[in-house]
Every structure is written in C-alpha cells, then in structure tokens.
N, CA, C and O atoms as a GROMACS GRO file, in nm:
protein
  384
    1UNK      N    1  -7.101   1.693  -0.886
    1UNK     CA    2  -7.171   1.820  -0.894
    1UNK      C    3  -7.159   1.873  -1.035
    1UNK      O    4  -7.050   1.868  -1.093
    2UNK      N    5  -7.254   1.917  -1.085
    2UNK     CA    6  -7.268   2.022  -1.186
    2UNK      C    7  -7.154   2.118  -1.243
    2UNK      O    8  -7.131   2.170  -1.134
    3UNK      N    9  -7.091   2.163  -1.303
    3UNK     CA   10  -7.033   2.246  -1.365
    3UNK      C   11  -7.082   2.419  -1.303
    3UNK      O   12  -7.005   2.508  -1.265
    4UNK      N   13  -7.240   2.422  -1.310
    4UNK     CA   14  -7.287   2.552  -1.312
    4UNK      C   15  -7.260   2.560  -1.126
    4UNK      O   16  -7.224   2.670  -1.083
    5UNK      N   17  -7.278   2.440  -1.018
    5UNK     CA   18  -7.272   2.416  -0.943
    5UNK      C   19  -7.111   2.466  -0.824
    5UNK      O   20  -7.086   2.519  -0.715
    6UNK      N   21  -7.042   2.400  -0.949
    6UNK     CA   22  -6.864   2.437  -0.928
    6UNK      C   23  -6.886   2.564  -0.960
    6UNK      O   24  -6.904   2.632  -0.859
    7UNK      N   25  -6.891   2.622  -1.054
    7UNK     CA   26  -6.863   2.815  -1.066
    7UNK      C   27  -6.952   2.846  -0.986
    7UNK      O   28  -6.904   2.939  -0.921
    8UNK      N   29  -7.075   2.821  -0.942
    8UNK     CA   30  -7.110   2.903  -0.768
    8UNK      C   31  -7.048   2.928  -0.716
    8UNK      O   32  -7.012   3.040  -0.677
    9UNK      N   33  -7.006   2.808  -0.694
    9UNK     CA   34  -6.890   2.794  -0.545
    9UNK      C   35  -6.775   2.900  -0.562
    9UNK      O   36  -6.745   2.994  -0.488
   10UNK      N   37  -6.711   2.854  -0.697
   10UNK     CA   38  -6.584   2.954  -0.716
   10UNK      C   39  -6.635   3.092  -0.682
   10UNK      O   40  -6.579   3.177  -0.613
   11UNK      N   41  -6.764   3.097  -0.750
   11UNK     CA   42  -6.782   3.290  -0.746
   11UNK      C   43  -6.771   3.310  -0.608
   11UNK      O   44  -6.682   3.386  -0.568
   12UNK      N   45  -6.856   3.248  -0.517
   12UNK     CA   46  -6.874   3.285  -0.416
   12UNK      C   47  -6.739   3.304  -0.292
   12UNK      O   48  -6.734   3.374  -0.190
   13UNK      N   49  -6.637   3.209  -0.353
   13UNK     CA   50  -6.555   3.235  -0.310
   13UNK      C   51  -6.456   3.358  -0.301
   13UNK      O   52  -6.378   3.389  -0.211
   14UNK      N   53  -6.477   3.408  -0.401
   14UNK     CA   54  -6.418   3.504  -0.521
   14UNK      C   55  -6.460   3.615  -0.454
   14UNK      O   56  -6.374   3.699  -0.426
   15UNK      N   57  -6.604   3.638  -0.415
   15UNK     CA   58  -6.671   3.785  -0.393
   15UNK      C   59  -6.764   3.738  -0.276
   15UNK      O   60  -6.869   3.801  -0.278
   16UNK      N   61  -6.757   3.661  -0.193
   16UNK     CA   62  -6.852   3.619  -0.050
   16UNK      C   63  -7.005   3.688  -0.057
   16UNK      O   64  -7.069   3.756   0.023
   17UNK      N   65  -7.033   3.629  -0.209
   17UNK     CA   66  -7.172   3.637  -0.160
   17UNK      C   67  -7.268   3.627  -0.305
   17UNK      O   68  -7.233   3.716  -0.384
   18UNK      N   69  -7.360   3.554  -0.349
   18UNK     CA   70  -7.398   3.458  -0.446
   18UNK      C   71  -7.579   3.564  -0.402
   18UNK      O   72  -7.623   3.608  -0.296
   19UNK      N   73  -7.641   3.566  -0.569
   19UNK     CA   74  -7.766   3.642  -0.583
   19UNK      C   75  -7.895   3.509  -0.542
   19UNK      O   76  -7.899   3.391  -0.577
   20UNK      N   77  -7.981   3.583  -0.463
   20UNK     CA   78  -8.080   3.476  -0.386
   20UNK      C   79  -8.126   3.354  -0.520
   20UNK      O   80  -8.178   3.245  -0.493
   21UNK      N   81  -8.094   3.404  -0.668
   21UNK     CA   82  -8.140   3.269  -0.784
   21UNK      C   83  -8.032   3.138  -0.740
   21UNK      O   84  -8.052   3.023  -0.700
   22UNK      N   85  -7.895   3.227  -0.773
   22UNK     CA   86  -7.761   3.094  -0.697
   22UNK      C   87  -7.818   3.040  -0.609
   22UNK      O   88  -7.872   2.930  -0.621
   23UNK      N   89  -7.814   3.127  -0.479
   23UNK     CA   90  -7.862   3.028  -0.384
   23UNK      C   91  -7.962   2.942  -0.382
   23UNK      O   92  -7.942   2.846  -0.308
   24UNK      N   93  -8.074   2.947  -0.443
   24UNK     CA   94  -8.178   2.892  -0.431
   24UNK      C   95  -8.123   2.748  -0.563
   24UNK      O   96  -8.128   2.626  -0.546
   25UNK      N   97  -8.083   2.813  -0.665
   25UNK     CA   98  -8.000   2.655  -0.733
   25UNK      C   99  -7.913   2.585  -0.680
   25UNK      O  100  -7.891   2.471  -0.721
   26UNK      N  101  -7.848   2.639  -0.580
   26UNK     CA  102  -7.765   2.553  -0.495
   26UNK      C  103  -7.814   2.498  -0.415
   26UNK      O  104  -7.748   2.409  -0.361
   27UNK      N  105  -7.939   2.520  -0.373
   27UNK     CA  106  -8.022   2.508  -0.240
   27UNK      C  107  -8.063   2.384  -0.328
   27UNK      O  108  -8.006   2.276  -0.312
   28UNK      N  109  -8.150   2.398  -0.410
   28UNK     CA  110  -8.226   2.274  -0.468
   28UNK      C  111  -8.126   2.179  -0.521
   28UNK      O  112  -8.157   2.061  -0.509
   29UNK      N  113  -8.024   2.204  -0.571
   29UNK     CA  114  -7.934   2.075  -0.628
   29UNK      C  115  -7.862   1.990  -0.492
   29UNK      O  116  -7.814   1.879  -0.513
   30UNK      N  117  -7.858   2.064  -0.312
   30UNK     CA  118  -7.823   1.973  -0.242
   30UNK      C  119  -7.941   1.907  -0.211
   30UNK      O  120  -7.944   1.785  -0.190
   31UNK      N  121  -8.047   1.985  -0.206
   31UNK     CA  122  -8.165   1.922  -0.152
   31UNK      C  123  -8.198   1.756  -0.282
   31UNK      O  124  -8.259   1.653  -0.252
   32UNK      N  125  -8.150   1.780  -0.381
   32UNK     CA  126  -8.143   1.672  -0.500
   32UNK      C  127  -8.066   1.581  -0.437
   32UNK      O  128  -8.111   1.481  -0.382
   33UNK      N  129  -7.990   1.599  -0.441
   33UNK     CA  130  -7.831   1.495  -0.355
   33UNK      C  131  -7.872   1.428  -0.233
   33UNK      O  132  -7.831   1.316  -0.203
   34UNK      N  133  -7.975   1.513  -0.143
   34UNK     CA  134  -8.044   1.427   0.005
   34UNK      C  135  -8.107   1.328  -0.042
   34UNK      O  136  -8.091   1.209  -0.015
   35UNK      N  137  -8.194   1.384  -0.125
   35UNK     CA  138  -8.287   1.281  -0.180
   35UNK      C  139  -8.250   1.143  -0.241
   35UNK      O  140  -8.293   1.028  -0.227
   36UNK      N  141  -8.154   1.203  -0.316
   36UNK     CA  142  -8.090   1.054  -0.373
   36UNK      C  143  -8.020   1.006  -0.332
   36UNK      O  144  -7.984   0.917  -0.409
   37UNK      N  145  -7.938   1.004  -0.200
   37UNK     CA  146  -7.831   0.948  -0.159
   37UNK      C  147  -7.774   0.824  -0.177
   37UNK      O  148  -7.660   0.789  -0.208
   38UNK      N  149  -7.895   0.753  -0.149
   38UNK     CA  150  -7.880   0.586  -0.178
   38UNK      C  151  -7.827   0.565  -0.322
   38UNK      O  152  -7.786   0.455  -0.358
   39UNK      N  153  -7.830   0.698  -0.418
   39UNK     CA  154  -7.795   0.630  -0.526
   39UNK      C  155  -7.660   0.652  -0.527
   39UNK      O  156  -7.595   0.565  -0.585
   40UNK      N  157  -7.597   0.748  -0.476
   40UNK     CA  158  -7.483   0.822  -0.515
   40UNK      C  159  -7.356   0.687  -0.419
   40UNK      O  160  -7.361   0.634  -0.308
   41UNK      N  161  -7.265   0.678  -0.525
   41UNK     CA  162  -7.156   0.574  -0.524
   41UNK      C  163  -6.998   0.665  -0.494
   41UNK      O  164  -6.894   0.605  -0.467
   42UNK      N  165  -7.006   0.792  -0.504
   42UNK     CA  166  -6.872   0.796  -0.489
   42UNK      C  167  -6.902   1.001  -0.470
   42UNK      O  168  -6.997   1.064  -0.518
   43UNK      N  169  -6.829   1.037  -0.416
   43UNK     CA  170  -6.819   1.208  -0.439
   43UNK      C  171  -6.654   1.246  -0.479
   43UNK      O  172  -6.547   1.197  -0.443
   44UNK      N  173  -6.698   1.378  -0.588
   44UNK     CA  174  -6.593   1.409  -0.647
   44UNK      C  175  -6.499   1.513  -0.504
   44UNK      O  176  -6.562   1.549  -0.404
   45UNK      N  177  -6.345   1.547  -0.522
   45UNK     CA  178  -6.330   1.602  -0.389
   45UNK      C  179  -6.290   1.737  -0.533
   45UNK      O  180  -6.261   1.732  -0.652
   46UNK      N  181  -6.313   1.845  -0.425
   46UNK     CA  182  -6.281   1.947  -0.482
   46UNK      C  183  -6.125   2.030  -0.470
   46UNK      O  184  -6.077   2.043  -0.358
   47UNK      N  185  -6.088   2.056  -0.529
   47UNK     CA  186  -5.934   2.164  -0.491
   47UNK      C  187  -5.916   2.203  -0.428
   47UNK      O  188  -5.990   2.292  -0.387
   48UNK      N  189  -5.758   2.160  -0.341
   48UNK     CA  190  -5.722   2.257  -0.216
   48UNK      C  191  -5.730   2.399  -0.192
   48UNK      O  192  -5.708   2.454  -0.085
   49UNK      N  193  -5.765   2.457  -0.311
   49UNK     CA  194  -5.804   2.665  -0.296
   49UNK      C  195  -5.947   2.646  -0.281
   49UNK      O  196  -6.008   2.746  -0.242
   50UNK      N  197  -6.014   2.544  -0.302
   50UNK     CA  198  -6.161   2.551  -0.267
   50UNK      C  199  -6.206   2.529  -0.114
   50UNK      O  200  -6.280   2.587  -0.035
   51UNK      N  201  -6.111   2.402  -0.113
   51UNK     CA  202  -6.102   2.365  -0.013
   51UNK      C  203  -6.084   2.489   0.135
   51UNK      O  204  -6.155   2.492   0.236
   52UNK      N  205  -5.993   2.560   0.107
   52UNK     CA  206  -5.892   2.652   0.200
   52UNK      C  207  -5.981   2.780   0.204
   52UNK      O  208  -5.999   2.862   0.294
   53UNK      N  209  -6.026   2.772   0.089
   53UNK     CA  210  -6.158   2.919   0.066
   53UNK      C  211  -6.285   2.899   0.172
   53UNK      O  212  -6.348   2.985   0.233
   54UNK      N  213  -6.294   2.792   0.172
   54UNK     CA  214  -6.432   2.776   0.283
   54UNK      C  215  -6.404   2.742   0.403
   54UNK      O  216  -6.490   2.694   0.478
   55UNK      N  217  -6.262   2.763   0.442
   55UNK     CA  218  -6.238   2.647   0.543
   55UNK      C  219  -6.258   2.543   0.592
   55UNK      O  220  -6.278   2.526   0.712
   56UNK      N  221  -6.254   2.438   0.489
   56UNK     CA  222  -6.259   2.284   0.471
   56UNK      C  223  -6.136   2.220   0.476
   56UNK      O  224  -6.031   2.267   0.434
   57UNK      N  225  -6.152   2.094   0.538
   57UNK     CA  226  -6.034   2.023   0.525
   57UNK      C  227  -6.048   2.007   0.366
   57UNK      O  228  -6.146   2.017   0.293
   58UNK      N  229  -5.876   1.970   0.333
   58UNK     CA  230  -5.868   1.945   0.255
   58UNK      C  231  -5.854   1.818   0.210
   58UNK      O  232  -5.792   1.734   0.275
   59UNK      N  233  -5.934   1.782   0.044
   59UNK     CA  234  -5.987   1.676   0.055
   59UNK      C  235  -6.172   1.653   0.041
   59UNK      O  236  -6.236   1.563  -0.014
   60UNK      N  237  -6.226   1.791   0.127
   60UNK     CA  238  -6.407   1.784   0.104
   60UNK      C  239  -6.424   1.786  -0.016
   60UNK      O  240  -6.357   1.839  -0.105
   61UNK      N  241  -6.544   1.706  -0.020
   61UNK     CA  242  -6.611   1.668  -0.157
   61UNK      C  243  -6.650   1.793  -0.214
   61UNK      O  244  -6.584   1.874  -0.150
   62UNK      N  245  -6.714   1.850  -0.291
   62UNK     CA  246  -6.769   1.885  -0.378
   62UNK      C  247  -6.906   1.974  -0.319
   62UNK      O  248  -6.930   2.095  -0.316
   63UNK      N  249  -6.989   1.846  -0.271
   63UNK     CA  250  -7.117   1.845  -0.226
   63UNK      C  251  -7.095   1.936  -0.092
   63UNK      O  252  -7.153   2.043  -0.071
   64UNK      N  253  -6.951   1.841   0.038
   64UNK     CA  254  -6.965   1.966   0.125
   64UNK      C  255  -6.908   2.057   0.078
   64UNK      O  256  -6.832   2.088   0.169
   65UNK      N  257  -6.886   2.146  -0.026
   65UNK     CA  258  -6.843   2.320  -0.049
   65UNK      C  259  -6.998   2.357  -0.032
   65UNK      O  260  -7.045   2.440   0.046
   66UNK      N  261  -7.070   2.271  -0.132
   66UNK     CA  262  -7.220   2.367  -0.126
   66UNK      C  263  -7.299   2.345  -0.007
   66UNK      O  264  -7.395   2.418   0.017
   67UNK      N  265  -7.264   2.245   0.074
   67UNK     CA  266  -7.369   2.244   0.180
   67UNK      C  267  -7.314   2.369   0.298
   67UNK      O  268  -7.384   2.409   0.391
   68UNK      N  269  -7.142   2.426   0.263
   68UNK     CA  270  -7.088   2.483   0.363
   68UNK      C  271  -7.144   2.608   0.310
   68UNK      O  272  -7.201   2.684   0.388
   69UNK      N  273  -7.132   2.638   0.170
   69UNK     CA  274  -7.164   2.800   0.116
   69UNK      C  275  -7.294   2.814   0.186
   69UNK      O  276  -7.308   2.908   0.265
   70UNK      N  277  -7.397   2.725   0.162
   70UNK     CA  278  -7.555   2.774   0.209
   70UNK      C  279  -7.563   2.735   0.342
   70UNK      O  280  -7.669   2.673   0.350
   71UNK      N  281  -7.496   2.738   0.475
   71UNK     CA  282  -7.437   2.717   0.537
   71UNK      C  283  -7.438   2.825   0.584
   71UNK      O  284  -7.532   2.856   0.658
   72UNK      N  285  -7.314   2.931   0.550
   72UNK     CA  286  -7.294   3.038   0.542
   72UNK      C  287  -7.378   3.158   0.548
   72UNK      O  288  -7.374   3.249   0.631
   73UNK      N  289  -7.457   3.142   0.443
   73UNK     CA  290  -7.531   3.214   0.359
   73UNK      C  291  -7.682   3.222   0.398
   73UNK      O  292  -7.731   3.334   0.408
   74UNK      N  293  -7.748   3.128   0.418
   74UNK     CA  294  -7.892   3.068   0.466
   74UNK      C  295  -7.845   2.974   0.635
   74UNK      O  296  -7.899   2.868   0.666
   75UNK      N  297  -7.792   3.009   0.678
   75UNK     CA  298  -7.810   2.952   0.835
   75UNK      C  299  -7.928   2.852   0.869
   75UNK      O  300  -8.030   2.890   0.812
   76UNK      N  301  -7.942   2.770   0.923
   76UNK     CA  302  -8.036   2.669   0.926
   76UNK      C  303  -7.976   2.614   1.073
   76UNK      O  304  -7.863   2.632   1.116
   77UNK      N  305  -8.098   2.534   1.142
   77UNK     CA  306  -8.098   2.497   1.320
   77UNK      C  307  -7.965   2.399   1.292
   77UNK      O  308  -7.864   2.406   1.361
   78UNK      N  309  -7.983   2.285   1.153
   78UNK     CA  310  -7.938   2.217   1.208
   78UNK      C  311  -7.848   2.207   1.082
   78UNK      O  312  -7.914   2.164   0.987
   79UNK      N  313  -7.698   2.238   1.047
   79UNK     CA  314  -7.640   2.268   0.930
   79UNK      C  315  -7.616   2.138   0.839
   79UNK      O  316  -7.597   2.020   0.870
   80UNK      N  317  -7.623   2.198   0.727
   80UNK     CA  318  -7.625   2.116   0.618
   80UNK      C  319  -7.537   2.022   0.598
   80UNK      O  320  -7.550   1.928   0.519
   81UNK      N  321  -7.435   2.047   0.676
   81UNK     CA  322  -7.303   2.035   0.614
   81UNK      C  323  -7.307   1.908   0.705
   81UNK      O  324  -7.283   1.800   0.650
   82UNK      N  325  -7.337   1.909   0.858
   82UNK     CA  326  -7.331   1.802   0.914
   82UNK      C  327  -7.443   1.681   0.872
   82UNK      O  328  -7.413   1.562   0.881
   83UNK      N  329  -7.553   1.718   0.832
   83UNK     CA  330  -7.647   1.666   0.791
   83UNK      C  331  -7.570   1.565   0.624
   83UNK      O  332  -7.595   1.449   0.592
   84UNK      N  333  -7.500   1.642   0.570
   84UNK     CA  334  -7.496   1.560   0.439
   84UNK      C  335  -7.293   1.488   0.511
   84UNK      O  336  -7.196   1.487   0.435
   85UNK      N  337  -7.288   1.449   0.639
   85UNK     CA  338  -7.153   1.425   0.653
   85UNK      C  339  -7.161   1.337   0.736
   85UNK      O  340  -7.067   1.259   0.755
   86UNK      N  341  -7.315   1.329   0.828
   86UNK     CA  342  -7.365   1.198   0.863
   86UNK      C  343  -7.406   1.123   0.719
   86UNK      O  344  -7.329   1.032   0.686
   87UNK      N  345  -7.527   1.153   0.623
   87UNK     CA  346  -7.570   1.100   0.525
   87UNK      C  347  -7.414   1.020   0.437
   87UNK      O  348  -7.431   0.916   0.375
   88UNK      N  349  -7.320   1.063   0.442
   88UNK     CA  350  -7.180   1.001   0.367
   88UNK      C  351  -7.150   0.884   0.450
   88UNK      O  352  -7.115   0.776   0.402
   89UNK      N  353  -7.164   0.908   0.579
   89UNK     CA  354  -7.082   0.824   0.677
   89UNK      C  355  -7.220   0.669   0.649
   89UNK      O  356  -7.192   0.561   0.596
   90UNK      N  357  -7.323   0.699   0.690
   90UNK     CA  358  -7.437   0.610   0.664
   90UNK      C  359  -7.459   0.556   0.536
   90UNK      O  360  -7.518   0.448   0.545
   91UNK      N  361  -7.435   0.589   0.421
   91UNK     CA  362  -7.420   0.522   0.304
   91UNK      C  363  -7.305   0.514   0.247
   91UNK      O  364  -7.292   0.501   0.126
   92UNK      N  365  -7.200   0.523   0.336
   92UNK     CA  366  -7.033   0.439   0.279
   92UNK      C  367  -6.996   0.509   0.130
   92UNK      O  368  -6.945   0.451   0.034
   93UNK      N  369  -7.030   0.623   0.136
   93UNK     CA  370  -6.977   0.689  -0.021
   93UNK      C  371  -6.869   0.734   0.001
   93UNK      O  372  -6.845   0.822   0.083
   94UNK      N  373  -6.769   0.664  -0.088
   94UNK     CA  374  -6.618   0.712  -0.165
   94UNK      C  375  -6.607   0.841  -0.171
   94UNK      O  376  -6.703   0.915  -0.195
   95UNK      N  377  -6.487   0.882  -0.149
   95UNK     CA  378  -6.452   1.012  -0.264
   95UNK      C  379  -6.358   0.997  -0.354
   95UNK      O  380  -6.258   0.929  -0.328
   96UNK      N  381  -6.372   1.052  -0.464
   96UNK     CA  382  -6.244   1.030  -0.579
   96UNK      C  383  -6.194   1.135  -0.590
   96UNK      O  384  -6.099   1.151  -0.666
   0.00000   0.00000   0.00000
C-alpha cells in the first residue's frame, strides 16, 4: 500500500472518521488491488496498534485495514474485507 494510503488509515484511526476525498482514494486504490490481484505476490502486514485499532487480528495485511476502514465507513451487501480475504486465499498471496 501507498504511504498516502497508510496515513488514512492512521488518521482514521486517530479521529474515526476520514473526508468523503479519503474515502473515495481509499475506495479506488482497493478497487486497484481487486483488479490486479493476479499480479500481487505478497502483502505487507501492518502494526499491531493498527492492527488492534480496527479490530484485526494481528498480523492483517495492509490492504485488509483499508478494506475494514471502508467497511466501516461505506457499508456495502457484501463486505470488502471478506471479498479481498477470499481473493488472498484464491491467489496464495504471502504476507511479509
């Protein structure tokens, strides 16, 4: 993930709740990540305060903080988070 991607997350952690531009860059950079899946070889895991901030095991990648924030935030039928946690399981991606 992005740099600008990681300080979302942090802010949002920080103050529970990110301006509809964040979201919508967060929105489009997972919707980037669906798309490419097949390419992606490994996910970075993010920090146990990141981790513990969203209530994630600890250990989630990166990718699920943002699929959990918009998640959160933008509610959807069928959540993101499971959607990009089948997509990991189906293309055998690492985490480092």
């Amino acid at each position: 993930m992005t740099l600008e991607v990681t300080d979302l997350i942090k802010d949002f952690i920080a103050t529970s709740s990110l301006s509809k531009v964040e979201l919508d860059f967060l929105e489009g950079e997972l919707w980037d990540t669906f798309q490419n899946i097949n390419e992606i070889t490994s996910l970075t895991i993010a920090p146990a305060d990141i981790c513990k901030g969203l209530n994630l095991n600890i250990g989630s990648s990166w990718h699920m903080c943002c699929a959990t924030v918009l998640d959160k935030t933008r509610p959807i039928k069928t959540p993101r988070a499971i959607v990009l946690n089948k997509l990991i399981r189906e293309y055998s991606i690492n985490k480092k």
